[in-house]
Legacy VTK file of the C-alpha trace (Angstrom):
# vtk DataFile Version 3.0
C-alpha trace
ASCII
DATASET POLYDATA
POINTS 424 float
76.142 271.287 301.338
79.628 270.138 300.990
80.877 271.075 304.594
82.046 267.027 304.913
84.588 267.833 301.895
85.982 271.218 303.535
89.478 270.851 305.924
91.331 273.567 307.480
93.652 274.240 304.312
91.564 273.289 301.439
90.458 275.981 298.805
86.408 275.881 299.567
84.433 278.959 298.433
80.852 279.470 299.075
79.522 279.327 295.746
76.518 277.331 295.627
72.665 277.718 295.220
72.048 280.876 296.437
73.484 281.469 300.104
75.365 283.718 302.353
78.379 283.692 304.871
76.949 285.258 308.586
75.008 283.041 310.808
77.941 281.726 312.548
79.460 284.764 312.896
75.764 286.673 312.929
75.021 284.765 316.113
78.436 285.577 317.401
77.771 288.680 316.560
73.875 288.903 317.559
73.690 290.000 321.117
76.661 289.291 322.855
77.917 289.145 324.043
74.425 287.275 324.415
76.397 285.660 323.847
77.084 283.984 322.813
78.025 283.034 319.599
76.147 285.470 321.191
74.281 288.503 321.084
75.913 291.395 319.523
73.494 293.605 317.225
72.613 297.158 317.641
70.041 300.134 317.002
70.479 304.085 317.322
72.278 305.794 314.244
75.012 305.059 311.972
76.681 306.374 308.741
78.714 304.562 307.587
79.369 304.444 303.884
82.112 302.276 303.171
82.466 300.695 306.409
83.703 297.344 306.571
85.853 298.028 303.869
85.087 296.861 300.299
83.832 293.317 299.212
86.295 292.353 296.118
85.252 295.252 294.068
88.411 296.136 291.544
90.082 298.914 292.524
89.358 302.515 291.616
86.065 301.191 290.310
82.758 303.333 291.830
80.324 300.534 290.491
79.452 298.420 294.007
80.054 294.664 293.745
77.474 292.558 292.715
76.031 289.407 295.228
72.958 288.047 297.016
70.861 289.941 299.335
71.318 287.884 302.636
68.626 286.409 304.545
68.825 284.480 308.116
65.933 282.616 309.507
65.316 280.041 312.169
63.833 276.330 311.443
63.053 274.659 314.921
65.542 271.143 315.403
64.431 268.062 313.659
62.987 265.746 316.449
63.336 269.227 318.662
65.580 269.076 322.039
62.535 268.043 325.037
63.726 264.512 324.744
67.373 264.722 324.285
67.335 267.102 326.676
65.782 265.013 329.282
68.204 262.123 328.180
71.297 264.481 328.416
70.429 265.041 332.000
69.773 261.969 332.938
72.874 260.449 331.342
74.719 263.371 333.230
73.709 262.199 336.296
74.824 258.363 335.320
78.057 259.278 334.589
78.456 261.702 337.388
79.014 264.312 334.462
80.954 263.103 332.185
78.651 262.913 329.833
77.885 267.015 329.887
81.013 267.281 327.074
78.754 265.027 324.369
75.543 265.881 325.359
76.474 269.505 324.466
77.535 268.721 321.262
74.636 267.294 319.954
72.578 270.240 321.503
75.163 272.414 319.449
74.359 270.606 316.272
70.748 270.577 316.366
70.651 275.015 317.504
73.313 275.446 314.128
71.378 273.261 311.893
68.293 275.545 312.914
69.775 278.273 312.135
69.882 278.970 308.107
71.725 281.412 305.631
69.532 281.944 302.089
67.295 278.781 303.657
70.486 276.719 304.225
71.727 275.682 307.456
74.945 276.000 309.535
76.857 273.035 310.838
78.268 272.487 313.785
81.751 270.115 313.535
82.782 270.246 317.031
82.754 267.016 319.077
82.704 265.721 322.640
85.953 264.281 322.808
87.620 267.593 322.023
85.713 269.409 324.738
86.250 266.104 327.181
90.022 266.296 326.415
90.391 270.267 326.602
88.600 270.192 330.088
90.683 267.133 331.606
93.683 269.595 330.099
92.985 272.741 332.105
91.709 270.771 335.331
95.273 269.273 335.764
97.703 272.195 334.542
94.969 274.823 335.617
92.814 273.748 338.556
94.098 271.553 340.524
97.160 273.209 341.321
95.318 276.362 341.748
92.826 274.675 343.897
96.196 273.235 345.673
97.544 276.661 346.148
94.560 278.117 348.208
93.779 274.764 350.182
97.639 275.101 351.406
97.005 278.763 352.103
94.221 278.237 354.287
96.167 275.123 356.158
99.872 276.854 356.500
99.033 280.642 356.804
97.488 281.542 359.712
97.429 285.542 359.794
94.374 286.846 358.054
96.045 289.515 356.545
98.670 287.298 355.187
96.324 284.843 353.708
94.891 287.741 352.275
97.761 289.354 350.656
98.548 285.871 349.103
95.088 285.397 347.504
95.271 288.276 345.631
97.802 286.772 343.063
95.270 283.915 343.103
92.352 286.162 342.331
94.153 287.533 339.587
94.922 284.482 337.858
91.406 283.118 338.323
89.803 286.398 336.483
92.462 286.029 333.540
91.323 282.689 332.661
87.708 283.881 332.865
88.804 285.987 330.234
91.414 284.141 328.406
88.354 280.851 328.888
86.081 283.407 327.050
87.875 284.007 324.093
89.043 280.710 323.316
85.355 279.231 323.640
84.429 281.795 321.408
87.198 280.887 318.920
86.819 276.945 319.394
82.923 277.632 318.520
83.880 279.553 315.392
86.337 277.152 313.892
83.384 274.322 314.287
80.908 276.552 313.100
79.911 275.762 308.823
77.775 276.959 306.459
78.316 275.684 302.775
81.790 273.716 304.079
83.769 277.811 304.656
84.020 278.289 308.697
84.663 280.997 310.849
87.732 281.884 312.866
88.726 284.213 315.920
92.904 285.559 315.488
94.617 283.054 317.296
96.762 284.618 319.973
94.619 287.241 321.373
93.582 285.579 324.217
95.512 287.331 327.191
94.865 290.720 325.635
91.114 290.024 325.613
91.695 289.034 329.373
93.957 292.141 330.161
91.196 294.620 329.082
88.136 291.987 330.645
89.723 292.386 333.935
91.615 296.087 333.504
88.034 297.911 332.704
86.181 295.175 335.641
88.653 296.908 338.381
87.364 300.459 337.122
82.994 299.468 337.371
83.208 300.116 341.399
85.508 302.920 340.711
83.468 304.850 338.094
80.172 303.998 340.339
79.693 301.597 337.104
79.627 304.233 334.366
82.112 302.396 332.794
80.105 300.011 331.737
78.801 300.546 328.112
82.487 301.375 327.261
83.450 298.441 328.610
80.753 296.578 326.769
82.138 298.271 323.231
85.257 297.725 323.590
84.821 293.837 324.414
82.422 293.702 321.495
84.867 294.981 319.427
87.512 293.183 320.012
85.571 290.201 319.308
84.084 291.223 316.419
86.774 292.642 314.997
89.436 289.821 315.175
86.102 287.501 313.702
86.160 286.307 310.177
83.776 283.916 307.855
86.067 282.538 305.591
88.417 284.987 304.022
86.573 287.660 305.033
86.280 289.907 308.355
84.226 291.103 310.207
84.122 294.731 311.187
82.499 296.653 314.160
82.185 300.709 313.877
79.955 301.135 317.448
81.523 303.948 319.964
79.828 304.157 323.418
78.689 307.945 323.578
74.987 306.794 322.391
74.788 303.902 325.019
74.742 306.829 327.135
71.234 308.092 326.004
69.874 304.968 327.463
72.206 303.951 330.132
72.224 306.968 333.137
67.940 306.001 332.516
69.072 302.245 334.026
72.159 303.985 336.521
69.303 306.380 337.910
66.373 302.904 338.207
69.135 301.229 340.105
69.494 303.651 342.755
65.483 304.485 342.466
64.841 300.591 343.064
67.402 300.583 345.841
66.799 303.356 348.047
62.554 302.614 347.180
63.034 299.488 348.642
64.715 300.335 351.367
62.556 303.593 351.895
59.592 300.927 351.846
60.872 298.167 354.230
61.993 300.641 356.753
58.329 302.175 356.361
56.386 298.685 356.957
58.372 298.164 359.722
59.465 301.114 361.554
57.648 300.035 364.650
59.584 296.548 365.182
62.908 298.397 364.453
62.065 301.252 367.120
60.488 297.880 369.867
64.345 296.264 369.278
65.463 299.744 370.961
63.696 299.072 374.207
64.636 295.344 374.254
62.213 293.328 372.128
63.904 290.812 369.856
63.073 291.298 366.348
61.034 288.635 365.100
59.036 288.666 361.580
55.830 286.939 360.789
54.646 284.686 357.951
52.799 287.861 356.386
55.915 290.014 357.398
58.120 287.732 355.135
55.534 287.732 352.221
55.954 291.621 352.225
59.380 291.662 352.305
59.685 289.104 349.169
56.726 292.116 347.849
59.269 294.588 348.007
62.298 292.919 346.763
60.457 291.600 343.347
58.833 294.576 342.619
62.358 296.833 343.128
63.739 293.933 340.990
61.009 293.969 337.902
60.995 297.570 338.046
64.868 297.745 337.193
64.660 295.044 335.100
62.256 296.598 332.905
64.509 299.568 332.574
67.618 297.214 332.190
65.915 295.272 329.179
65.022 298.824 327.560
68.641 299.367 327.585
69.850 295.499 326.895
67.218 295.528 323.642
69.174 299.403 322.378
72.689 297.493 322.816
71.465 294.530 321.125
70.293 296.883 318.160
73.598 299.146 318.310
75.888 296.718 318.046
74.073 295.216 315.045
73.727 298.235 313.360
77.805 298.690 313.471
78.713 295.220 312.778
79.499 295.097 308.912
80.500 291.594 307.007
82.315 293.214 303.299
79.689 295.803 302.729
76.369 294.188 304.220
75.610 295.088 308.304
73.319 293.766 310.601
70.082 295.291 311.957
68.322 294.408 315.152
64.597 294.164 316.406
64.786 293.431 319.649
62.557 294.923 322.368
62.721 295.415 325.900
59.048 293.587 326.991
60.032 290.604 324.324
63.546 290.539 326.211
61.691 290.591 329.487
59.170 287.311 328.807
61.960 285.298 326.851
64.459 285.697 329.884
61.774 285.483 332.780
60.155 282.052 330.771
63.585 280.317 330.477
64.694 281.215 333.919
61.763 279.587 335.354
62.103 276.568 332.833
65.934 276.164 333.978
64.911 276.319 337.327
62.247 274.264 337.368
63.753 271.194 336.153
66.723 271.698 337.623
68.672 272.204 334.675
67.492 269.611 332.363
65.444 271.813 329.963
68.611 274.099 329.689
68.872 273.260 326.025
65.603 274.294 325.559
66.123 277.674 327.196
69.168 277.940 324.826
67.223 277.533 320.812
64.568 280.200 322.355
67.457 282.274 323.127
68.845 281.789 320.028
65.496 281.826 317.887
65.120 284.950 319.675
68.091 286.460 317.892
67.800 284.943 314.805
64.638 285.457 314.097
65.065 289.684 315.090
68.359 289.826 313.079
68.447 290.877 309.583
71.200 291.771 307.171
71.245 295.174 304.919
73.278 294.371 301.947
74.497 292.101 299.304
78.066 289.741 298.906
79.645 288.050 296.415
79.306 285.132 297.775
81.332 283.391 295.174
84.554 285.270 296.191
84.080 284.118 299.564
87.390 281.410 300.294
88.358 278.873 303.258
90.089 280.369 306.175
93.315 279.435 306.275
93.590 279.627 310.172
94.731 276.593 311.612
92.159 274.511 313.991
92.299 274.754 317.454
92.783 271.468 318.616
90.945 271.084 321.808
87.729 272.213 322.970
86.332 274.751 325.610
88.784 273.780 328.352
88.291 276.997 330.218
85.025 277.886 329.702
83.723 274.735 330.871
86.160 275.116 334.115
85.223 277.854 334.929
81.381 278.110 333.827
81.612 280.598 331.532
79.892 279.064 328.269
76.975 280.636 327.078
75.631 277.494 325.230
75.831 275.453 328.029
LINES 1 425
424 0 1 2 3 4 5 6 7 8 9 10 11 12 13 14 15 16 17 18 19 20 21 22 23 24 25 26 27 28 29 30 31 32 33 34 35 36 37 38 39 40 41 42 43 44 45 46 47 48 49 50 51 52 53 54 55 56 57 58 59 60 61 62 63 64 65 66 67 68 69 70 71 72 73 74 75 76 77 78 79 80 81 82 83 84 85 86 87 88 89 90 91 92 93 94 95 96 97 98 99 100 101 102 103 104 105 106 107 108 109 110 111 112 113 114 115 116 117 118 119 120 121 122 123 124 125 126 127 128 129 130 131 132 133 134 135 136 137 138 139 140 141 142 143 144 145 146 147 148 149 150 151 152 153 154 155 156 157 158 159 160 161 162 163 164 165 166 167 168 169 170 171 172 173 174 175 176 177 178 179 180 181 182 183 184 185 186 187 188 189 190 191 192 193 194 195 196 197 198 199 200 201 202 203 204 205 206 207 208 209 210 211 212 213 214 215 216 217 218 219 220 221 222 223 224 225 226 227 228 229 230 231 232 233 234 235 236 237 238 239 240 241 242 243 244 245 246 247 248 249 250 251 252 253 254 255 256 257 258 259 260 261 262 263 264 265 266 267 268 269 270 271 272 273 274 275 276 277 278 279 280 281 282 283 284 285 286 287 288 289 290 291 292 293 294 295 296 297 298 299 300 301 302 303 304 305 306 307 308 309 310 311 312 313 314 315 316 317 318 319 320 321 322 323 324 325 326 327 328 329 330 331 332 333 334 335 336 337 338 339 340 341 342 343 344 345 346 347 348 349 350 351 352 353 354 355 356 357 358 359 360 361 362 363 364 365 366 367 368 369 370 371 372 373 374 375 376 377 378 379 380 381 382 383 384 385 386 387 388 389 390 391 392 393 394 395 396 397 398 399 400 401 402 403 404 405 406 407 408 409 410 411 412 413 414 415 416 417 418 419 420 421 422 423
């Protein structure tokens, strides 16, 4: 590889032994949102032709461009990530955190080495120091005077309604970080993400815009009783996708919303059947303790009463989770499906009961250590995608240049602040 040789303004191309240009912005592209990079592929239909636009081909010319068939796969870390990701946490807890910024990057660098374009791997550049400095950044410009703000609120203002009125502006601001803290992270990780020295990039600039629509098409999910929502989810994708680029070359995403749709009012109707079930079931069970309260016995529940009522709620739960992962596995497909790279797109595998084990199993892992096997969680997550991404098409890899984007300088200031980072 000759990543080490590559800077921001130096003429790299990927010519090499045979390799390909899309796992860093594949995984950023993979599922997203989930995410992260991400998780943005999709399944249902698509014609699309000449979308993405053409791939160096002369002009006027019908013949198609000649290149490599591109293949991802997955290798699992050298040395894997149980032990560093015990040490992590307890160096973490030693340095009351601090530590969080470099243990992340070396998690980072082992989940990009593992994942490989034409057998070679992706490298991540990115270092602790940046992330350290970016956070200590937005805590002191950002947080603390925001954090400042509300404390005096809630010491000067005594009239509820007043100290409502004034967090409003507050809430506002908060959300458009979220946002703003999303789309940086997302283009921090691309500029520090390698394969064969060329990196990716996310347009510089963007940032607000991305928060603008994150927080405009939020405000609308109560008011459209959340049918909003796989619009919403396009449009974010697209954004991302589209302002994405490996090296001299963009990314392009085709998806519209109407066939989310197909799948979604199936999850929108499991919501309210899980709801009003449960409800309709707890009521039920115990009808006769709600009707004793009426003539003046205090409502009390027993160990066994408590064990039904946790009954209910996970069943109502795994029943609309089911349903949601049916839906989450046909967005992960979609997207793919309409996410083109020159004239080579994506296509997804994912499936709802594989979706279902991976994110029940790394919940409980999370959990159960408190956090510390969170890297762990992470590769599966990203194995996961990897591993049920492929890409349809060939590129000329040798046309493929540096991007001539300039760095960002600091790391993931406000997605660490605010919690936001999907790779932990």
């Amino acid at each position: 590889m000759s990543s080490s040789n590559s800077q921001s303004g130096e003429p790299a191309t990927a010519a090499a032994p045979n390799t390909s240009p899309t796992a860093g912005p594949a995984a950023s592209t993979a599922a997203g949102t989930a995410a992260g990079l991400s998780k943005s592929s999709g399944a249902f239909s698509t014609n699309e032709g000449n979308a993405g636009g053409g791939d160096g081909a002369a002009s006027g010319s019908s013949k198609p461009p000649e290149g490599e068939q591109l293949t991802l796969s997955w290798r699992d870390p050298h040395g894997g990530l149980l032990k560093l990701s015990v040490f992590n946490f307890t160096l973490r807890i030693l340095t009351l955190g601090i530590y969080h910024f470099w243990g992340k990057t070396e998690v980072r660098k082992r989940i990009w080495s593992s994942m490989r374009l034409q057998g070679e791997p992706f490298e991540y550049t990115g270092t602790g120091w940046e992330m350290f400095k970016g956070f200590v950044v937005v805590f002191l410009i950002v947080l603390l005077p925001l954090a400042l703000f509300s404390f005096g609120i809630q010491l000067f203002v005594t009239s509820p309604a007043t100290q409502a009125m004034l967090m409003v502006p507050l809430y506002f601001i908060i959300f458009t970080l979220v946002g703003m803290g999303t789309y940086r992270a997302q283009r921090y990780r691309l500029s520090r993400t390698r394969w064969r020295g060329i990196r990716g990039s996310l347009t510089n600039g963007k940032s607000f815009k991305y928060a603008m629509i994150y927080i405009g098409t939020a405000l609308l999910i109560p008011l459209t009783a959340g049918w909003i929502i796989p619009w919403r989810e396009t449009v974010l994708q697209g954004f991302l996708t589209n302002e994405t680029s490996f090296g001299n070359r963009p990314l392009r995403f085709t998806a519209d919303a109407g066939p989310l749709y197909k799948r979604y009012w199936v999850v929108w109707l499991a919501a309210i059947v899980a709801y009003v079930g449960g409800m309709s079931s707890f009521f039920a069970l115990f009808w006769e303790k709600f009707a004793a309260v009426q003539r003046g016995v205090p409502l009390s529940y027993t160990t066994k009463d408590w064990f039904i009522i946790g009954g209910i709620v996970f069943f109502s739960m795994l029943f609309y989770l089911l349903v949601k992962a049916w839906y989450s596995a046909g967005l992960i497909n979609y997207f793919a499906a309409h996410t083109w790279y020159g004239r080579a797109k994506f296509k997804g595998r994912a499936t709802a009961l594989s979706l279902v084990w991976l994110t029940f199993t790394n919940f409980l892992m999370t959990v159960a250590t408190l956090g510390a096997l969170a890297p762990v969680a992470q590769a599966r997550f990203m194995r996961y995608y990897v591993s049920r991404l492929e890409i349809d098409g060939s590129i000329p890899l040798e046309r493929v240049g540096q991007n001539e984007d300039a760095l960002e300088m600091r790391g993931e200031g406000l997605a660490t602040a605010f919690d936001i980072d999907a790779f932990g």
